[in-house]
Backbone as numpy.savetxt, mean C-alpha at the origin, in Angstrom:
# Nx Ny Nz CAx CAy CAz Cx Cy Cz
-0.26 17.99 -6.73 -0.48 17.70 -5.31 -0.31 18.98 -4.50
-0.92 19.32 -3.43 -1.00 20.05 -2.59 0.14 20.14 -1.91
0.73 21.31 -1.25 1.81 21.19 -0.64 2.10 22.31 0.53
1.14 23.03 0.93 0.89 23.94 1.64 1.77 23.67 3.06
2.20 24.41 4.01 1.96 24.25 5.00 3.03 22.85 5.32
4.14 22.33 4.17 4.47 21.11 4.27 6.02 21.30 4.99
6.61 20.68 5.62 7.77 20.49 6.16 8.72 20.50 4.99
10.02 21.07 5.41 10.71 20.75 4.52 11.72 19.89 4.33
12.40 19.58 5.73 13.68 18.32 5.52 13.11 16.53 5.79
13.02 15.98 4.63 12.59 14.67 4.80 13.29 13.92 4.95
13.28 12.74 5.98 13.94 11.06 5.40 12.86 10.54 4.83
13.12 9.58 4.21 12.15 8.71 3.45 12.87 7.30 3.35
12.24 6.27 3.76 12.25 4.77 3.73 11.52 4.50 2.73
11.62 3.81 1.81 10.57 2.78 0.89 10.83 3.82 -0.47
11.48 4.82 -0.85 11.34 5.87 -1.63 11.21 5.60 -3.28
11.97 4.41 -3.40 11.90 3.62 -4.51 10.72 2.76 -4.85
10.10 2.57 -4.08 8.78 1.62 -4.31 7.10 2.15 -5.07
6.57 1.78 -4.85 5.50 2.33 -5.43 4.75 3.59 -5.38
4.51 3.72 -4.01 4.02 5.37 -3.52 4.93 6.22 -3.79
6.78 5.90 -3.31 7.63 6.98 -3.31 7.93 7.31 -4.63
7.63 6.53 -5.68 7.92 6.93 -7.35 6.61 7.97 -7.55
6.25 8.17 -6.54 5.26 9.89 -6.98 5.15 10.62 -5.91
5.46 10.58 -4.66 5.80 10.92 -3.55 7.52 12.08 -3.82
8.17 11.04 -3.79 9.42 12.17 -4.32 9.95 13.15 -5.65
9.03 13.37 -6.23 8.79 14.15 -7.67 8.22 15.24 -7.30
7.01 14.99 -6.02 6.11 16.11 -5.62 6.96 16.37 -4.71
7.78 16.23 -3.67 8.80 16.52 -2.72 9.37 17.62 -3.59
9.89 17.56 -4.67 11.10 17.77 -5.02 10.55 19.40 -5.52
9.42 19.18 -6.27 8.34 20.28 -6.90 8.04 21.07 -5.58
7.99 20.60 -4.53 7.79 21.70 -3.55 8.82 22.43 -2.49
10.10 22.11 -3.62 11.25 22.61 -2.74 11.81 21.96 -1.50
11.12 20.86 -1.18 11.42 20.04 -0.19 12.73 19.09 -0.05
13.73 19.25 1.10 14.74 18.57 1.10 14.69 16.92 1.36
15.33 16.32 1.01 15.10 15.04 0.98 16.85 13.98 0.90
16.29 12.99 1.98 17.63 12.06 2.21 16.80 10.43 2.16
17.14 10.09 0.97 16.06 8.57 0.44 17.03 7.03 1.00
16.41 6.33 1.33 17.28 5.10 1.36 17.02 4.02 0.63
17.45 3.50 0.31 17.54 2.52 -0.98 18.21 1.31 -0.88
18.00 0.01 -0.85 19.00 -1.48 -1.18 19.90 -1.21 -2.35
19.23 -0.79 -2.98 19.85 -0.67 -4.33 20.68 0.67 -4.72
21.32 1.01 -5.57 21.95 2.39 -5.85 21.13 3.03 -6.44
20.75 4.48 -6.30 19.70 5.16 -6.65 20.15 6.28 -7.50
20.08 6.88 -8.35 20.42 8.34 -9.16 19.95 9.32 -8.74
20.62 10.43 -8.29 19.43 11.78 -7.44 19.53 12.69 -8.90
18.17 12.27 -9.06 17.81 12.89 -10.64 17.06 13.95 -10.05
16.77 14.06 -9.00 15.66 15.12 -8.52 16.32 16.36 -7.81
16.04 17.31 -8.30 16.05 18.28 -7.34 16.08 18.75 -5.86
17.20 18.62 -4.79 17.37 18.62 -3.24 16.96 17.17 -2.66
17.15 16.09 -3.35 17.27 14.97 -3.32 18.78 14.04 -3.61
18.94 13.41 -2.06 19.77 12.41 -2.40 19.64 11.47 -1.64
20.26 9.95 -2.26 20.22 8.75 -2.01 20.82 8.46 -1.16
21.16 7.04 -0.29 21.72 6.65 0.21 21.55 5.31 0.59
22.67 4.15 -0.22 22.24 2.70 -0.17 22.59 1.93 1.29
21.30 1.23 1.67 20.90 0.54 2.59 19.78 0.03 3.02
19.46 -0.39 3.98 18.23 -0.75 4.45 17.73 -0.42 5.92
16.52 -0.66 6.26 16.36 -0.61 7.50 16.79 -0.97 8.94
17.61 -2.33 8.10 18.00 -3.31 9.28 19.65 -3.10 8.88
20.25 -2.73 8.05 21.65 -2.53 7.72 21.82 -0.92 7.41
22.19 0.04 7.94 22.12 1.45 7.13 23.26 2.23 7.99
24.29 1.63 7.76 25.64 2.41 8.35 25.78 3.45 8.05
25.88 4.09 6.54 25.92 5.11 5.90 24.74 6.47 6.58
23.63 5.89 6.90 22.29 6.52 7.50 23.24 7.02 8.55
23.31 6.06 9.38 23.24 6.12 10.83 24.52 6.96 11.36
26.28 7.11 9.57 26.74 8.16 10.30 26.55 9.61 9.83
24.94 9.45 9.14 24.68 11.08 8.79 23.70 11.49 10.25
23.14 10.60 10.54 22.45 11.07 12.01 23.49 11.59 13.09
24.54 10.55 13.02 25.57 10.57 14.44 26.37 12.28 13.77
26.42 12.63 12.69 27.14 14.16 12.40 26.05 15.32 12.54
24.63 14.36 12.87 23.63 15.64 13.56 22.52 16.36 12.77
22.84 15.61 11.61 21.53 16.32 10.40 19.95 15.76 11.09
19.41 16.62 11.22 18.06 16.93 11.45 16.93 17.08 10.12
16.07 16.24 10.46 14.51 16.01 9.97 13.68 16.33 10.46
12.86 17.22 9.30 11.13 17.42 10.05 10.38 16.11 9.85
10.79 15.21 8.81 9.65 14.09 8.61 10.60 13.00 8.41
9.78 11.66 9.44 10.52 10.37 8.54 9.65 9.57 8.07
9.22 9.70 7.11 8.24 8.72 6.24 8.96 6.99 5.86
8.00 6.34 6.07 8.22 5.23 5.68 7.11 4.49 5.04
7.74 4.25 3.57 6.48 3.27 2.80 6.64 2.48 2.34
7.58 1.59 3.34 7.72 0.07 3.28 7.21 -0.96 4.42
8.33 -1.94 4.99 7.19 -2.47 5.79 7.20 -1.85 7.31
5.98 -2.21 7.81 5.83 -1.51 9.05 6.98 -1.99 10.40
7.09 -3.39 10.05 8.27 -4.23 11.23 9.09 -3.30 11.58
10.04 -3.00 10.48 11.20 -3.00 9.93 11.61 -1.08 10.50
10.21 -0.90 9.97 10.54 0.29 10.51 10.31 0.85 11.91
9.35 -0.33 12.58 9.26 0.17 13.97 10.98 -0.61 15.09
11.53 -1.40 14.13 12.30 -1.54 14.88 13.81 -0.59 14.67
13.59 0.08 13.34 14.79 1.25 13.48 14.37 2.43 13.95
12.93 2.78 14.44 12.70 3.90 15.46 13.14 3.62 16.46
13.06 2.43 17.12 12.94 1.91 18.42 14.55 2.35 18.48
15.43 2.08 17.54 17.11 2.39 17.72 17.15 3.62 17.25
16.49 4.40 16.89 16.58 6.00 16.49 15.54 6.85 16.98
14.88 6.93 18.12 14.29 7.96 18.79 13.80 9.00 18.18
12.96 9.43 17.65 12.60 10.70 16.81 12.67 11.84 17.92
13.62 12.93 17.25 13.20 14.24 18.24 11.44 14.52 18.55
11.65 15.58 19.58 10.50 16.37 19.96 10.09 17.00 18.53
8.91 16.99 18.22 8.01 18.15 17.18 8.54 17.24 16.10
9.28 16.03 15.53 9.27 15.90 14.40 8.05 14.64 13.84
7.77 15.06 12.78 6.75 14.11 12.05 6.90 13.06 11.40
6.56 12.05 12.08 6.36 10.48 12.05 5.00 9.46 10.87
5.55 9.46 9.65 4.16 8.88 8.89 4.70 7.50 8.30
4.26 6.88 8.40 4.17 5.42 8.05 2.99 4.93 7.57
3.20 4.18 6.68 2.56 3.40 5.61 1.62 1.91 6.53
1.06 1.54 6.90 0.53 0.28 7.08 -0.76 -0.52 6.42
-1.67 -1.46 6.76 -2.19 -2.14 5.80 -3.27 -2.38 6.59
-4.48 -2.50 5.44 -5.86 -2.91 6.11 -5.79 -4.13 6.61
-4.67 -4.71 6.20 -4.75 -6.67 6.56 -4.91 -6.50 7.94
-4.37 -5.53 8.90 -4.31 -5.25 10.42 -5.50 -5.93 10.43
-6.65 -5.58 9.80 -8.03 -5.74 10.02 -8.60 -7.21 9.53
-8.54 -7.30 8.31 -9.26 -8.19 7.79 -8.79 -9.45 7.28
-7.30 -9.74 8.32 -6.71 -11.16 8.07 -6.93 -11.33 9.70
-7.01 -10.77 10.62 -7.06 -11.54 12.16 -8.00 -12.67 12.06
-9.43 -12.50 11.30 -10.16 -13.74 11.03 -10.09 -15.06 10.38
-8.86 -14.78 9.71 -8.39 -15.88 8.38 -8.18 -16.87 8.83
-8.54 -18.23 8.02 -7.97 -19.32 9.05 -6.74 -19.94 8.82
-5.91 -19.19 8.21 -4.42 -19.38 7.92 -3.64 -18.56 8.86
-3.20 -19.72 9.56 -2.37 -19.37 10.90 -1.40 -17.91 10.43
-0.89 -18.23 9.48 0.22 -17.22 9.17 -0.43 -15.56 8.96
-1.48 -15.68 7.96 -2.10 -14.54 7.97 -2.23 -13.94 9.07
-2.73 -14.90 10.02 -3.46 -14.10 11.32 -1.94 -13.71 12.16
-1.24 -13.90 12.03 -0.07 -13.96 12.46 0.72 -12.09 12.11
0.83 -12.36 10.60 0.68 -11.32 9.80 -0.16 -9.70 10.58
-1.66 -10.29 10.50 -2.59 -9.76 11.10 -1.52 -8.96 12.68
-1.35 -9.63 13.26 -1.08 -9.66 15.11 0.04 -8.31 15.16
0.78 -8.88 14.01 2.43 -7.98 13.77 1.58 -7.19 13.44
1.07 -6.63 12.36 0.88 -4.96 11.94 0.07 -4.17 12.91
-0.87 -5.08 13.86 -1.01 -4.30 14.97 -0.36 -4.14 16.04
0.55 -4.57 16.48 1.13 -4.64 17.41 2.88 -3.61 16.93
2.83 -3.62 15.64 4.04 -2.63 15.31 3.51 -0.87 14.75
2.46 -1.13 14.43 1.64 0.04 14.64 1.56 0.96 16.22
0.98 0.00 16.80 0.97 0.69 18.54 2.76 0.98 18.93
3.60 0.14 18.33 4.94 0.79 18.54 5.62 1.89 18.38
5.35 2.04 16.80 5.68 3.51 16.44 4.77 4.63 16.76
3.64 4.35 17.26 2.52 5.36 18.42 3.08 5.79 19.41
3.76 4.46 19.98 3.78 4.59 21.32 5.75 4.97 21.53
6.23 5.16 20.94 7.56 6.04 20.35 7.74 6.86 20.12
6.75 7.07 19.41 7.04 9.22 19.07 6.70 9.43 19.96
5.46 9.19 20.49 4.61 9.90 21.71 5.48 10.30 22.91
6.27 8.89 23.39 7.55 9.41 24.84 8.79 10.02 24.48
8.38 10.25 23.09 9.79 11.51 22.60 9.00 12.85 21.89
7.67 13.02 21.90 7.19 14.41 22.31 6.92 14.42 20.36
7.23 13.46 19.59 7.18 13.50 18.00 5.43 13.23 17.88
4.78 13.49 16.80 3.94 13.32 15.86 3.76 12.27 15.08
3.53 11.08 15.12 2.72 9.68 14.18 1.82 10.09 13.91
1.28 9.82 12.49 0.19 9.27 11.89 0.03 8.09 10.81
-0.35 7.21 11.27 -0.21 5.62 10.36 -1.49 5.79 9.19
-1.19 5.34 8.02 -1.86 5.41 6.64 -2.02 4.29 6.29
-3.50 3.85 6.76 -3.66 1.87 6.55 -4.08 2.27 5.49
-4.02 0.89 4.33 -4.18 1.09 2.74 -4.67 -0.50 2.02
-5.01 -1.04 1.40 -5.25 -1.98 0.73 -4.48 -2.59 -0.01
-5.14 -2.52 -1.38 -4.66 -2.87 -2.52 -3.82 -1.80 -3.29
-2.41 -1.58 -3.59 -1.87 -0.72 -4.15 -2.06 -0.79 -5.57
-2.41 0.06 -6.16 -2.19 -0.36 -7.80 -1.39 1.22 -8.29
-1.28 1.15 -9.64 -0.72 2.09 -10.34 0.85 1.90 -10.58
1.47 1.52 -10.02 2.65 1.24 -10.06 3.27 0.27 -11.14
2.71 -0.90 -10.90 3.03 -2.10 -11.65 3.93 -2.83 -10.77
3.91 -2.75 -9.39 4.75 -3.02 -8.72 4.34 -3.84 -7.33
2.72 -4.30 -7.59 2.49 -4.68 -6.52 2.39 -6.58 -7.02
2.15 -7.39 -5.82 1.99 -8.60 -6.01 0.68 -9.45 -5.85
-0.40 -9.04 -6.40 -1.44 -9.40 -6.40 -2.20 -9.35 -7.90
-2.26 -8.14 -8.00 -3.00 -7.74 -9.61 -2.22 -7.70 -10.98
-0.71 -7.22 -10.51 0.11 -6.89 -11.21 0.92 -8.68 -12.20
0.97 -9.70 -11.28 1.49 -10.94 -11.16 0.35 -11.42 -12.53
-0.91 -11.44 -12.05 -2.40 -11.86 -12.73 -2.39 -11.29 -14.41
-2.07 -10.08 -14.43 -1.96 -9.21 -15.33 -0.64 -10.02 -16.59
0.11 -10.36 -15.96 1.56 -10.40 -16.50 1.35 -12.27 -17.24
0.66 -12.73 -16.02 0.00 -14.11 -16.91 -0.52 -13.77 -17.86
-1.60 -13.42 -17.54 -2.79 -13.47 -18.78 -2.33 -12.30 -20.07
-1.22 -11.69 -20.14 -0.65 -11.32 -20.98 -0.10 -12.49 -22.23
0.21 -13.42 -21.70 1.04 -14.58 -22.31 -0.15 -15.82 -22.61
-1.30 -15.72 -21.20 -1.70 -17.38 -21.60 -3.57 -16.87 -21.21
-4.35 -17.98 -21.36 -5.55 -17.87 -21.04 -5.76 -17.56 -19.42
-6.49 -16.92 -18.35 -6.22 -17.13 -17.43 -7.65 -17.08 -16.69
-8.16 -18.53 -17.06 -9.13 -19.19 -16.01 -9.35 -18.24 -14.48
-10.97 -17.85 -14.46 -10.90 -17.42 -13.02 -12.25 -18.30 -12.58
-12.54 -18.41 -11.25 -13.46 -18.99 -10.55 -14.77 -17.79 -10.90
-15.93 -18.50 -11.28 -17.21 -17.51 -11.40 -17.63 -16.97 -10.33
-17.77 -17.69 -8.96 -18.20 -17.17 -7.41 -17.38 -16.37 -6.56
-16.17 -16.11 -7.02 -15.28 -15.49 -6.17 -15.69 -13.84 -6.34
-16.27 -13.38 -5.95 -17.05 -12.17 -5.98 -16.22 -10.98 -4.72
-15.35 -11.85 -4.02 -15.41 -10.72 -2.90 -15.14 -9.13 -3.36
-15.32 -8.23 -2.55 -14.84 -6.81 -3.20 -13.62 -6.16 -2.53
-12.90 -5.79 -3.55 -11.62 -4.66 -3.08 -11.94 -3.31 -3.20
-11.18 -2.49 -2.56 -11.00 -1.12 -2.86 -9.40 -0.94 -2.94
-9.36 -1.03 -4.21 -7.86 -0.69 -4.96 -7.80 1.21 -4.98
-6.61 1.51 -4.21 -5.79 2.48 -3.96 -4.66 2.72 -4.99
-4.90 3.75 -5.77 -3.99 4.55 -6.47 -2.49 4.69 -5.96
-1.41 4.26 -5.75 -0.24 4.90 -5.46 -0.09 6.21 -5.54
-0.47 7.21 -6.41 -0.04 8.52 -6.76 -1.40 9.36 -5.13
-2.59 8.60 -5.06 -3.41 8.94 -4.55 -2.69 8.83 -2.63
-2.16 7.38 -2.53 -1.58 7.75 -1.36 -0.30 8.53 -1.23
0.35 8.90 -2.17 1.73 9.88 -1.91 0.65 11.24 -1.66
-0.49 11.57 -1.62 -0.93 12.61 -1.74 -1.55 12.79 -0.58
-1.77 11.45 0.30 -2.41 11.09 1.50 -1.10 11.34 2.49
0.30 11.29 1.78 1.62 11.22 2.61 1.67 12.82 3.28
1.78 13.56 1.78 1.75 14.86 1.91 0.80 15.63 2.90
-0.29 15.40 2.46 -1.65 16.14 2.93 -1.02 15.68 5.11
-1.24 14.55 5.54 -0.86 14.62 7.06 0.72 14.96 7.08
1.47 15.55 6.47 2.91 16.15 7.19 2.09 17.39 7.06
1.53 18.23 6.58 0.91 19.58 7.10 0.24 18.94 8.11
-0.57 18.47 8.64 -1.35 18.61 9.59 -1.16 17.44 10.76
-0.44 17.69 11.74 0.35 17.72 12.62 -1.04 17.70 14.00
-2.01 18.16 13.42 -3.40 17.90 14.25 -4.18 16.22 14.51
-3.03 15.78 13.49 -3.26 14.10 13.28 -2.56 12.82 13.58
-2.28 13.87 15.08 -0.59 13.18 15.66 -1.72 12.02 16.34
-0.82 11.02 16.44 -0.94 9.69 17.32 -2.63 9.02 16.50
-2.94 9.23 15.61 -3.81 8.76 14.37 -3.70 7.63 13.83
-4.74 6.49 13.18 -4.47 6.11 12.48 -5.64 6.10 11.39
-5.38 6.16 10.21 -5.96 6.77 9.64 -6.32 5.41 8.13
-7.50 5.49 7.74 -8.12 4.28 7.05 -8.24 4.99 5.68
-7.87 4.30 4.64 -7.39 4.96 3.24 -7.66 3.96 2.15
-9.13 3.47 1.92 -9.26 2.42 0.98 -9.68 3.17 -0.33
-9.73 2.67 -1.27 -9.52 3.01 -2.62 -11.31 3.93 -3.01
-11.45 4.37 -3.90 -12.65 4.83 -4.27 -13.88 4.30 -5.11
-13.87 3.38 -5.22 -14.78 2.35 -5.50 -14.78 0.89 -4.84
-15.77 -0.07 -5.23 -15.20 -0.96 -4.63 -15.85 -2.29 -6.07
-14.99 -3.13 -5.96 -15.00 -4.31 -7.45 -14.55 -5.61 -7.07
-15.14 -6.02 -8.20 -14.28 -7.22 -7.80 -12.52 -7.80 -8.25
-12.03 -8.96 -7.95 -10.75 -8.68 -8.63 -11.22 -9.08 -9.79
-12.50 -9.54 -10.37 -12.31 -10.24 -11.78 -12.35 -8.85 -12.49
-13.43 -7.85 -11.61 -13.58 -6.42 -12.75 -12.25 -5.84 -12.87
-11.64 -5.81 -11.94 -9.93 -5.10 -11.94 -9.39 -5.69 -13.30
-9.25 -6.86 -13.30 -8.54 -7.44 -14.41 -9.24 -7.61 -15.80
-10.64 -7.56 -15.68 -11.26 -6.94 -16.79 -10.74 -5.57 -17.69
-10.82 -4.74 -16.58 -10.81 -3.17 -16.68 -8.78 -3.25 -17.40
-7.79 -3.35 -16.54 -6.37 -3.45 -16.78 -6.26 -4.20 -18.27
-7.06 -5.69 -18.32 -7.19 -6.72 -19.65 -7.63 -5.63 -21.22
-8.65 -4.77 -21.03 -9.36 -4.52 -22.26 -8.64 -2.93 -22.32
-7.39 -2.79 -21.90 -6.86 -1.37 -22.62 -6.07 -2.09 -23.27
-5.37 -3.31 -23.16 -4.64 -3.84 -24.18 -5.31 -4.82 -24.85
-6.56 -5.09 -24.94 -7.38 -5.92 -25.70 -7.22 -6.70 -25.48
-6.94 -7.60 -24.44 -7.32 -8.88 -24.10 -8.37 -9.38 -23.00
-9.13 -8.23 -22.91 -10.40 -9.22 -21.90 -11.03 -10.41 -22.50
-10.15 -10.76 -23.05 -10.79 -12.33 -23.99 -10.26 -13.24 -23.30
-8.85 -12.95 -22.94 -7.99 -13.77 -21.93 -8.78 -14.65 -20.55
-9.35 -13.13 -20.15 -9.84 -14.04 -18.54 -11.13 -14.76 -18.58
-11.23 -15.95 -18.08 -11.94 -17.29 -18.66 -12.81 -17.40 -17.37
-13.96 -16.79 -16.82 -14.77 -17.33 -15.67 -15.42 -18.96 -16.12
-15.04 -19.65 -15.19 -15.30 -20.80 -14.85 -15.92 -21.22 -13.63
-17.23 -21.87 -13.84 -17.69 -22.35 -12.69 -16.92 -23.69 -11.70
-16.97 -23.48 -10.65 -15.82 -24.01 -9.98 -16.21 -24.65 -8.07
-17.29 -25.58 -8.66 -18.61 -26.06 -7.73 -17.39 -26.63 -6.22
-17.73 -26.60 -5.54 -16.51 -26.99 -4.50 -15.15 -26.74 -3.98
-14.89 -25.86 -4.50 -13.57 -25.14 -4.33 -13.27 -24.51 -3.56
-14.25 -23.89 -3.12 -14.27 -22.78 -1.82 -14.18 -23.65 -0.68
-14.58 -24.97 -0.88 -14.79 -25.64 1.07 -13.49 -26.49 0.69
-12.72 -26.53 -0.53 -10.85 -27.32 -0.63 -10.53 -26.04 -0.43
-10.37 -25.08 -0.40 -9.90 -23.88 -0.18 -9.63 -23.94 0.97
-10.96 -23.91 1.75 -10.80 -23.49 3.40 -10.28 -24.58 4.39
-10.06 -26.17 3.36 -9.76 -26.98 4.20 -8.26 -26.57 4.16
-7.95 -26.68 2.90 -6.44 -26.39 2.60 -5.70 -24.77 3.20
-6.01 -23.75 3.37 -5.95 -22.97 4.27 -5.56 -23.04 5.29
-5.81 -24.01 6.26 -5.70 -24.28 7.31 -4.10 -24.99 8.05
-3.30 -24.93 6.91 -2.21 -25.95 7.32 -1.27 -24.55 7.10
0.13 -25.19 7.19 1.13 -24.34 7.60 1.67 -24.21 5.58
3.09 -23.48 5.59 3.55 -23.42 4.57 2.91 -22.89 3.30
3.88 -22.73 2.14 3.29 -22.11 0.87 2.29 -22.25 0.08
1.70 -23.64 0.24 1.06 -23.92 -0.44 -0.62 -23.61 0.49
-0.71 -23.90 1.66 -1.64 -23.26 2.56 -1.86 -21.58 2.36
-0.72 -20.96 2.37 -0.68 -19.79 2.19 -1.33 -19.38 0.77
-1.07 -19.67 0.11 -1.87 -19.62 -1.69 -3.33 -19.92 -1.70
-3.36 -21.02 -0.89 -5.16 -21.39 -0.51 -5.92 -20.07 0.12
-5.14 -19.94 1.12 -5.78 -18.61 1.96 -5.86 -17.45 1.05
-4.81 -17.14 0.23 -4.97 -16.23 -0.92 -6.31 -16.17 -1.70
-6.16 -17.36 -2.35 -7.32 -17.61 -3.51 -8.81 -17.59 -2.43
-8.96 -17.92 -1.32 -9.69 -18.27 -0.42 -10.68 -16.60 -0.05
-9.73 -15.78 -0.32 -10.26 -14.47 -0.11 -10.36 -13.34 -1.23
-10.81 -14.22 -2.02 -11.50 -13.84 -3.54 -12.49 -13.63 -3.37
-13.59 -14.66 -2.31 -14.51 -15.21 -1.92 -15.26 -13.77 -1.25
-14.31 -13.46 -0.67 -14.81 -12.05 0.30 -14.78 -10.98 0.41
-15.78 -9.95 0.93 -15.40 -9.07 1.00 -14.28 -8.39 1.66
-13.26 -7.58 1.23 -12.26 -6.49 1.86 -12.57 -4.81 1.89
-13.26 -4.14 2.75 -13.83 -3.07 2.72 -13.46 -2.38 3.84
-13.10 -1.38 3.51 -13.26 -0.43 4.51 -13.82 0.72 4.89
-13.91 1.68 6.13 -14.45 2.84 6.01 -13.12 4.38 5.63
-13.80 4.97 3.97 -13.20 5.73 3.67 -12.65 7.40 4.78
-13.20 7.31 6.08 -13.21 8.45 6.68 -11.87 9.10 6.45
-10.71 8.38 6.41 -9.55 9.03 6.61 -9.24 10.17 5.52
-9.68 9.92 4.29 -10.13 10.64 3.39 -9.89 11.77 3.83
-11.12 11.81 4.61 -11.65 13.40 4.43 -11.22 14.50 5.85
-10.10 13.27 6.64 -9.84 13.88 7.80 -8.14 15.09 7.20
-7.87 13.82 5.76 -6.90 14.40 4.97 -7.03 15.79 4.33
-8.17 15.99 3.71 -8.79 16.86 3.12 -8.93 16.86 1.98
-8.77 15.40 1.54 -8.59 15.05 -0.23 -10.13 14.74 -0.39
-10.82 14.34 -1.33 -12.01 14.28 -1.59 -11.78 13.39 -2.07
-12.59 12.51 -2.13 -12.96 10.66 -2.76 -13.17 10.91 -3.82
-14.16 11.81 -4.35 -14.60 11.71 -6.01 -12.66 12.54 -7.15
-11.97 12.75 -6.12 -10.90 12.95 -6.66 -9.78 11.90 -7.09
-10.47 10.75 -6.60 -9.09 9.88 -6.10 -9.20 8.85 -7.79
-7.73 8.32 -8.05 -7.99 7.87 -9.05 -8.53 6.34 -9.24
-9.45 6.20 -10.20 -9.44 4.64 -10.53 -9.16 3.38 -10.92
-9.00 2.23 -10.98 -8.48 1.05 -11.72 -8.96 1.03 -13.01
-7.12 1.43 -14.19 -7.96 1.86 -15.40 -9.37 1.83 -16.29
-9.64 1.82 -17.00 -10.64 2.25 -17.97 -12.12 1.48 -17.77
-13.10 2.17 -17.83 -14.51 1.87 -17.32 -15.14 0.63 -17.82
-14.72 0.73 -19.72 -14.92 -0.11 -20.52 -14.47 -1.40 -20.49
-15.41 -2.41 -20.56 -14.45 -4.17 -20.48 -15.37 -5.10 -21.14
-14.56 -5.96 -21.86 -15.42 -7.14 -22.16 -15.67 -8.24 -21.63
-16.81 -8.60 -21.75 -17.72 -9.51 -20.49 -17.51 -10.65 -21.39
-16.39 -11.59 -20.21 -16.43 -12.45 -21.66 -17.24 -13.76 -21.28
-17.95 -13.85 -20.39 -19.17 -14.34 -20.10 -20.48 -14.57 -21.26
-20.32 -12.96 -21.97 -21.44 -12.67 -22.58 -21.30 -12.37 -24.15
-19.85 -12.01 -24.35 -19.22 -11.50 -25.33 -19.40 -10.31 -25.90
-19.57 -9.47 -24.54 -20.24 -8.09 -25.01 -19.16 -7.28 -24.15
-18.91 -5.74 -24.93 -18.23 -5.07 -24.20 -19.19 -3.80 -23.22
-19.21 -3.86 -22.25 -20.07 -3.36 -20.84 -19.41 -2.53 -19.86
-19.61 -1.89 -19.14 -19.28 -1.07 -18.07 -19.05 -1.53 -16.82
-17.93 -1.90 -16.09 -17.82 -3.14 -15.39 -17.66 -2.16 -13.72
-19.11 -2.72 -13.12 -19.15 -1.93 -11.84 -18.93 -2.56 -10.68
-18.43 -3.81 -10.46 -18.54 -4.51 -9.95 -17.99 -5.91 -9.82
C-alpha cells in the first residue's frame, strides 16, 4: 500500500474488524503511530501500536488519554457511522486534523425499500454522515466519508460469509431469478482507500463512492468462494415462481422476520454504484481485488465455466 505524504499519529475505531485487520499492518509498515480501540482486549503485536479496551459509547480509558492532551493527526473510524458521529459530537476534532469514516451505499439504495426499518436505516446513515461533515467543518478539521457495499475478504461480514458457512455443511437451495447485481469490495482494497484520503486532505468535507470492481450476482459470489473448496455442487438454483410478490408482501411489516424478507427481497435487484471515488483516490479499478477465483461450476449445467455474472 501506498503511504506517501501520510499522517503519522492515528486513532482508529473499528481496528479489529475487517478493513482494520489490513489497515493497521500497513500503519505500522509506514512508521505510523497508532492508539486502537477495541470491546475486547487486543495484543499490540504491531509496531507503534497500542490498544485500548472500550467502545464508542463507553471509553473512559480513551477519554483520560485525550483529557492528559495526546494529540492526533487522524481519527478513522471503520465501524458504525451512529456511534461514531455521536462521540465526535462529545470530542470536537482540533483544527487541521483528519476525519475519515467508513459509511455504506445502503445511504442510497435502501431509502426505496419497502421495509420500514431499512428505510429507516437508510435516513440514519444520511443524516449521521452530514453530522460528522458538519463537525469537523465548525472546528476547522478535514472529513472525508468512504461509502462501500459489500465487504468481503475478511470472513467477517454478514451476508456472504453466513451463506458460505451453510453450504459448507448442507445443500443450499438458491432462487433461479434473483439476479440482482453487487459490487463486492475487498477489505484490504478499502484500508487502501483509508490510506490514500489521509494524504490528501484536498478531499475535505467529501463523500466519496467506493463500490467493488466488478459487478455479479450473489449466486456468482458463492459460486466463485463454493468451487475453491469444491463444493459448487452445494448451491442448488431452484425455480421459485411467486416468491418475489410473498417477498414484497412480507417486507412490508415490522420485525425480524419482515426484515429477512426485505433481505432475500433484494437479491432481486440491482445494487450499483458509480466507481468515481476510485479515481479521486488515485487507486485504479483494474487494481482492486476480486471475489475469489474466476473458475465455478454451473451447477445448472454441470459444467465448470467462467462465472461473469
Amino acid at each position: 500500500m501506498r503511504t506517501q505524504n501520510l499522517p503519522h499519529r492515528w486513532l482508529v475505531f473499528g481496528g479489529s474488524g475487517a478493513v482494520g485487520r489490513f489497515l493497521l499492518p500497513a500503519l505500522a509498515e509506514a512508521g505510523a503511530e497508532v492508539l486502537a480501540l477495541s470491546r475486547a482486549v487486543q495484543a499490540s503485536e504491531l509496531s507503534g501500536q497500542r490498544w485500548l479496551q472500550g467502545s464508542l459509547q463507553h471509553s473512559a480509558k480513551l477519554d483520560a488519554v485525550l483529557a492528559e492532551g495526546e494529540h492526533f493527526d487522524v481519527l478513522s473510524s471503520l465501524g458504525p457511522l451512529d456511534a461514531f458521529a455521536d462521540w465526535l459530537e462529545r470530542h470536537p476534532p482540533a483544527a487541521g486534523v483528519r476525519v475519515l469514516a467508513l459509511s455504506s451505499l445502503s445511504a442510497e439504495w435502501k431509502q426505496r425499500s419497502p421495509n420500514p426499518a431499512e428505510r429507516a436505516l437508510a435516513a440514519s446513515l444520511l443524516a449521521n454522515e452530514q453530522r460528522v461533515l458538519r463537525i469537523s467543518s465548525a472546528q476547522g478539521a478535514s472529513a472525508t466519508l468512504l461509502r462501500c457495499g459489500l465487504i468481503h475478504g475478511a470472513g467477517t461480514d454478514r451476508t456472504l460469509t453466513p451463506l458460505l458457512r451453510f453450504a459448507r455443511r448442507w445443500p443450499l437451495p438458491w432462487p433461479r431469478a434473483a439476479r440482482g447485481l453487487r459490487q463486492p469490495v475487498h477489505a484490504f482494497d478499502l484500508a487502501r482507500a483509508v490510506l490514500a484520503a489521509a494524504a490528501r486532505p484536498e478531499l475535505a468535507q467529501q463523500l466519496l463512492s467506493l463500490p467493488g470492481p466488478e459487478a455479479l450476482t450473489f449466486r456468482c459470489m458463492l459460486q466463485r468462494s463454493l468451487e475453491l473448496e469444491g463444493l459448487a455442487r452445494r448451491l442448488i438454483p431452484l425455480p421459485a415462481p411467486g416468491l418475489r410478490c410473498l417477498l414484497e408482501m412480507a417486507a412490508r411489516g415490522r420485525g425480524r422476520i419482515s426484515a429477512r424478507a426485505a433481505a432475500l427481497l433484494r437479491l432481486y435487484d440491482d445494487q450499483l454504484g458509480a466507481p468515481a471515488g476510485w479515481a479521486q483516490l488515485g487507486i485504479p479499478m483494474d487494481s482492486l481485488r476480486r471475489v475469489a477465483a474466476r473458475a465455478t461450476f454451473d451447477s445448472s449445467t454441470g459444467e465448470v465455466r467462467n462465472c461473469q455474472s
